[in-house]
N, C-alpha and C positions, 0 to 999 in steps of 0.2 A: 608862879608864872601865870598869866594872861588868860591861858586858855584850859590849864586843869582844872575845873570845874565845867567844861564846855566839852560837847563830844563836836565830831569835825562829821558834817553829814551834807550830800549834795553840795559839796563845792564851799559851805561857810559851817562858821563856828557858831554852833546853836545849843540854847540852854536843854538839859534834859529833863524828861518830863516827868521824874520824882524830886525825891527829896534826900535820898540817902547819899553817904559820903564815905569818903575813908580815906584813915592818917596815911601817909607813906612813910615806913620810917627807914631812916639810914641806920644799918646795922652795924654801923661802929660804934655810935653814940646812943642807941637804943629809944633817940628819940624824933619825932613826926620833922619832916622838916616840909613838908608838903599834904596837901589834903585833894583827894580826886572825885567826880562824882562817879554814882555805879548807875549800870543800865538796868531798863527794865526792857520787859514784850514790848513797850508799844517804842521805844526807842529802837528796837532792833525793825520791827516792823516798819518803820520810816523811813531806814538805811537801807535796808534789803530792797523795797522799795523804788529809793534812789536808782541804786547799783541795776534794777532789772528796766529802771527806764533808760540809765547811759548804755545798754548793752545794745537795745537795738543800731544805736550807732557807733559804739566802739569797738563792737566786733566787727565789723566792715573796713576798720582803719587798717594799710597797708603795715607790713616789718618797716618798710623804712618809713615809716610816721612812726611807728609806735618807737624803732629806734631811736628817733630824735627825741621821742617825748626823754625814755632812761638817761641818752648824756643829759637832758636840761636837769633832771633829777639826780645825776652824779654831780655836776655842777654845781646846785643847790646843796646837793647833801656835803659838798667840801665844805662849803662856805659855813656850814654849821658845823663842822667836825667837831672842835673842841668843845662847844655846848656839848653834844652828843656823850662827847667821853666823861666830862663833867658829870653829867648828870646819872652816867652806870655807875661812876666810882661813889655816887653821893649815894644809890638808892641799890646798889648791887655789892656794893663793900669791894670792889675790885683794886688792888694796889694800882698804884697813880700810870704807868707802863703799860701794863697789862690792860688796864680800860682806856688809854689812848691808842697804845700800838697792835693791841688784839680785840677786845671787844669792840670799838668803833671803826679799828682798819680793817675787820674781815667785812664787816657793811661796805664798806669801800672795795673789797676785790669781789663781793658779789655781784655787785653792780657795773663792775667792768669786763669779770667774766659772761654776763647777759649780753654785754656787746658783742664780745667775740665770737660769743654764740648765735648770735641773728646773724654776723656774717655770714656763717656757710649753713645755717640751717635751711632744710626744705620744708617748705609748708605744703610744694603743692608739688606730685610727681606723678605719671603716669606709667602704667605697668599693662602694656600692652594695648589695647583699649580703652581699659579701663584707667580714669581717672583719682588719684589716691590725694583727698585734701585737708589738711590737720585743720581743725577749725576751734576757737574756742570752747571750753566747756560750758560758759556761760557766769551763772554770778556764782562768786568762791567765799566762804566763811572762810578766817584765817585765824587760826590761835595760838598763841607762841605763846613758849614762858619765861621767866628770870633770869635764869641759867646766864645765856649770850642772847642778850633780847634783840639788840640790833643784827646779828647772823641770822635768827630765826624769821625775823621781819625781813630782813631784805632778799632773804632767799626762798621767799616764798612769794612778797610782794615783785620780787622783778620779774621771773617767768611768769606770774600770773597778767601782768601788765603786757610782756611782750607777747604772751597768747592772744591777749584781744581781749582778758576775760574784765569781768570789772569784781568789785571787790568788799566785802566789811572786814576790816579786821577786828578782832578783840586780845590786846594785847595783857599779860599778866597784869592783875591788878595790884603785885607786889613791888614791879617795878616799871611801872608804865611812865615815866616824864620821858622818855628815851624817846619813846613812842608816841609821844606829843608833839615833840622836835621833830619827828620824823615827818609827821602827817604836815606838818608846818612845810617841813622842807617840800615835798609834793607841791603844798599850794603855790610854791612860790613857783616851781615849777611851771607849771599850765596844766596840770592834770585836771581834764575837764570834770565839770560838776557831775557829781554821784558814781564816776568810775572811780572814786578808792574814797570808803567811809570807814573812819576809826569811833566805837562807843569802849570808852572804858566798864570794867564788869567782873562781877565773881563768875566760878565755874557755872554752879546751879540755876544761875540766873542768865546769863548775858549766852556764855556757852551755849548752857542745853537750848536755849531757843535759837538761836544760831543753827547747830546739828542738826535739831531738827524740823526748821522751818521749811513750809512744801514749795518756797519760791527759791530757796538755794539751792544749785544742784552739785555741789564738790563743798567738802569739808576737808581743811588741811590743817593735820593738829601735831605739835609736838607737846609732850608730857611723858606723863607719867603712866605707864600701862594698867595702870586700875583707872585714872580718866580717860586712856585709850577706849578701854572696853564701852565705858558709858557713853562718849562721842558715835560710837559705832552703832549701838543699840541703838538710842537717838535717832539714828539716820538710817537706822536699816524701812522703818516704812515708808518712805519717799524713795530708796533704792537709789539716794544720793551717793558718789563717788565721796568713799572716803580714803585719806592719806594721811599714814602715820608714821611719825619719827618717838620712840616708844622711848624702855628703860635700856639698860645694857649692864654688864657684869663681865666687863670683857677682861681674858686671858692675856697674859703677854708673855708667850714661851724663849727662854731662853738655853740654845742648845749648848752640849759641852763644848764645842769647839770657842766659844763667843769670849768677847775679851769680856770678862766676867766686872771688872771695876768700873767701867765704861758704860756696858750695858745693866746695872744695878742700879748705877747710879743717874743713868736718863730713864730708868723707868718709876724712881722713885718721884723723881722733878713731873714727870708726867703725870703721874696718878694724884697728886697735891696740887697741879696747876690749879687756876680758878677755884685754890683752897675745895677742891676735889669735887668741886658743884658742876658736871661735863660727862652727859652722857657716855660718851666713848672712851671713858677714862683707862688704862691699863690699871686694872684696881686688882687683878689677881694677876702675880707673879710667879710663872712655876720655874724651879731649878731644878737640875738634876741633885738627887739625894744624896750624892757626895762632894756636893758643892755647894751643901745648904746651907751651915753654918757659916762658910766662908761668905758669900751670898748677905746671911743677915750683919754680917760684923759692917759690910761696905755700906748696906741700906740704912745701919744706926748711923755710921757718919755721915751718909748724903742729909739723912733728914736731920740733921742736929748744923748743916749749914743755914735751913731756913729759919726766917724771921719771920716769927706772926707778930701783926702789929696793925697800928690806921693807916689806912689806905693813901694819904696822901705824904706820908712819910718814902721817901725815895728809897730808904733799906729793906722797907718793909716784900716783903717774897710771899704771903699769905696772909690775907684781908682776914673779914669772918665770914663765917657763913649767911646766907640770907636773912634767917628769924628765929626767933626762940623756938619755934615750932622745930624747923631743921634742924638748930642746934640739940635740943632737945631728942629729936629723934636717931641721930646721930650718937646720944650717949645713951640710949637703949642697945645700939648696935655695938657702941663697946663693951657693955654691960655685960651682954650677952657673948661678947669674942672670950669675955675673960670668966664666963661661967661655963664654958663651954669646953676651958681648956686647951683654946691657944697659948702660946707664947708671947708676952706681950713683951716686944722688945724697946719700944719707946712709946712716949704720949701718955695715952689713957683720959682715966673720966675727970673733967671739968677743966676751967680755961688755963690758960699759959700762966706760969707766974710772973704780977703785976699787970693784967690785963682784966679789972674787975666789973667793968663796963663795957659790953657789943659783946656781939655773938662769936666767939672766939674759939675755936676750938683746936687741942696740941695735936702738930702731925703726929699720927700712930702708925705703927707697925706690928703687924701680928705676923709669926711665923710658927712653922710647926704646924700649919692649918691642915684639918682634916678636910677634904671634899664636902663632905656632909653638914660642916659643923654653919649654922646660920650668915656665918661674915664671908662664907664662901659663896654663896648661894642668893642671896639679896644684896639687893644694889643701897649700898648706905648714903652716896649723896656727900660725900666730906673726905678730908684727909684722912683718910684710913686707904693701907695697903696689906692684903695677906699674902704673905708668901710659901707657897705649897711645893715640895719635893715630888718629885717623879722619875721613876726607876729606869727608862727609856721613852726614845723617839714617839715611839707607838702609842705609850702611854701619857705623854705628855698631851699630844693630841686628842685620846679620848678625853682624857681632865680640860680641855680646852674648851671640848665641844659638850661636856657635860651638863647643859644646863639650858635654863627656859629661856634666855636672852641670847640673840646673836647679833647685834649691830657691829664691834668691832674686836678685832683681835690683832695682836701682838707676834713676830718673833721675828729673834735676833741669832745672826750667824756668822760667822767668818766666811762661808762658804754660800756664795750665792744661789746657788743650787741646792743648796739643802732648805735653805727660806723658802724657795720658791717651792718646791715639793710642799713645804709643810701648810707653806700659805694656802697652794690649791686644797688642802682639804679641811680647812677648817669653814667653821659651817656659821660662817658670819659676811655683812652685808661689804664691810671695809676691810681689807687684811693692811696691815704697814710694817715693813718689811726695814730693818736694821733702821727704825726713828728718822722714817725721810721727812721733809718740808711738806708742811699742809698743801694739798692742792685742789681749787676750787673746780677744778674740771673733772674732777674724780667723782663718780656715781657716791650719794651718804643716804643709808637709812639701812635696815635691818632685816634680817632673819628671825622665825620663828616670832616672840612674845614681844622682840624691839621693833615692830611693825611691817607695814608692807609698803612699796613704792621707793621711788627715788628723789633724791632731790641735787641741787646744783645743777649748771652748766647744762648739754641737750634733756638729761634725765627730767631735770626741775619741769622745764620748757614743757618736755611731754606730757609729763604730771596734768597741765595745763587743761591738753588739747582732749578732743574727739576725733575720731578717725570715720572721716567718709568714703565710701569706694561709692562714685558714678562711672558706673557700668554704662558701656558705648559711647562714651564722650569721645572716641577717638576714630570710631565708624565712619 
């Protein structure tokens, strides 16, 4: 494309000021099908920059300016949809479905839930006297990764826009063409020059100067909580706002009352969706212990109904994973399930049979899992599910909240009141309660080690702002 080798800075597509580069490759075919530049300091410096000159006037811009600007930006961003999906399922491995009606349609409900949310949001309310007025943070480093590149990007770039703030993003440099479309789509837009600058870039590079540049003042990162930690260091001496959507290792309790084939079997589809690459994944399963067996005989048939395969195959139910690298780490983590002395009831180590080329990896299933044992405890990133036995209520919930990640959890009941009970005490940012419909209005991001802050809908929005109180404004 046109502009992958071009970073998008004040308002035009401008050459960058090294030399280095890098393949993109589609991880079905293992090979480059695109080449991007990488940033350096003095490329972030230019953007940052930009972003701190459009701030003195785009923080002054009314909600209803800044809301007309996001419909002209949903507008645009339809009119590219299919580019969009194209280009995740080319550089993200997503089956053909799944990157048109999820990874590019949640960019599409975020951008419609920021409308609905400027309707009734307050920016400015007075509490007695005194004056209460949310005002921009100012200019926002933005870094999203591969996972769902277009969810991360748009829900972080539309509150940030409808704040007032302006913006650099740095989008994964593993899957950024998405993220090129994207910035495209903006220009077409009217988003004016230097309030939204995209440098593509490694972590160590593009990142850390980002974090911790002393003209940014909000860093909003999702990843990986070993690059959480770094972002944050980074930015702790400038005492910049930082926000984090982390790892997760989330629980998904299933009580004895629960229709046991039903709920096995949408936990199994959930935990393999996005070929298991989804922070929030229900990756551990707990049964009760005399419904374990039963329990795994339902999970070897759910997972022996999907297809791994290439992604623009219509049967296909699970692409590959992102890269040798994932793939790769992902068969340390079964390595390790089966030295450990789980149960390995399907999959295991190396690709599906007849699948000798892309990054491929068989859905597994471990059961029998100890609490302790590594596949219970770290977040693997892929098709793998364990599923752990629990002696009661009580204890289900401790095994639930056992652990260093809290972004989401799981459970399923016949009894709606008993979800609700168990929902309120688990000690996570998302609870989802009998596998309801995604919803974009719902607060997302984590407890404990899966980060701090919120994002979507007013949460995102606030993420955003600052809060002023002018005392005697009403004297």
């Amino acid at each position: 494309m046109d502009n992958a080798l071009k970073f998008y800075i004040d308002g035009q597509w401008v050459e960058p000021s090294g030399a280095r580069r890098l393949a993109v490759i589609n991880p079905a075919t293992e090979q480059a099908f695109a080449e991007i530049a990488l940033g350096e300091q003095a490329d972030v410096d230019v953007a940052v920059a930009a972003a701190r000159r459009a701030f003195t006037e785009f923080a002054f811009t009314t909600p209803t300016e800044r809301k007309a600007l996001l419909e002209r930006i949903l507008e645009s961003f339809m009119a590219r949809y299919d580019d969009i999906a194209a280009a995740i399922m080319q550089e993200v491995g997503a089956p053909q479905a799944l990157a048109h009606d999820w990874q590019a349609g949640i960019g599409k409900r975020h951008l419609e839930q920021m409308l609905r949310t400027l309707d009734s949001f307050e920016f400015r309310k007075t509490r007695g006297t005194t004056l209460i007025n949310q005002e921009p943070v100012g200019v926002v480093a933005l870094i999203t990764p591969w996972n769902w590149p277009i969810n991360q990007i748009a829900c972080k770039v539309a509150p940030a826009l409808a704040a007032g703030c302006t913006l650099v993003l740095k989008p994964s440099e593993i899957a950024p063409i998405n993220a090129i479309i994207f910035a495209e789509v903006l220009h077409s837009a009217g988003v004016p020059a230097g309030v939204f600058n995209l440098i593509n870039g490694d972590g160590p590079d593009v990142g850390a100067a980002l974090a911790s540049h002393p003209d940014v003042d909000m860093v909003s990162f999702t990843g990986s909580t070993r690059a959480g930690v770094e972002v944050a260091r980074l930015a702790a001496p400038t005492v910049k706002r930082v926000h984090q959507e982390l790892g997760g290792k989330s629980a998904n309790i299933l009580l004895d009352d629960v229709d046991l084939h039903a709920a096995v079997t949408a936990g199994v589809n959930g935990c393999f969706g996005n070929s298991g690459q989804s922070c929030n994944a229900p990756t551990r399963m707990l049964v009760p212990a005399a419904l374990h067996d039963q329990a795994v005989a339902i999970a070897r048939q759910a997972a022996s109904t999907h297809r791994v395969g290439v992604p623009d195959d219509p049967s296909t139910t699970l692409g590959p994973v992102i890269s040798d690298r994932q793939y790769q780490a992902i068969q340390r983590m079964i390595a390790l399930g089966i030295d450990e002395g789980a149960q390995l009831v399907c999959g295991g180590l190396g690709r599906p049979a007849g699948l000798d080329t892309g990054y491929y990896v068989q859905p597994t299933i471990f059961a029998g899992v100890d609490a302790q044992m590594t596949i219970a405890r770290e977040e693997i990133f892929g098709p793998v599910l364990v599923i752990q036995p629990y002696t009661d209520e009580q204890d289900a919930v401790r095994m639930a909240n056992d652990s260093v990640f809290g972004l989401a959890a799981y459970v399923q009941s016949a009894s709606q009141e008993r979800a609700r009970s168990v929902a309120l005490q688990m000690r996570a940012g998302s609870v989802y309660i009998n596998y309801p419909s995604w919803d974009p209005a719902a607060p997302f991001g984590g407890y404990k080690q899966s980060g701090n802050g919120r994002e979507y809908a007013e949460w995102g929005l606030e993420a955003f702002l600052e809060v002023k109180g002018i005392v005697g404004w009403g004297a």
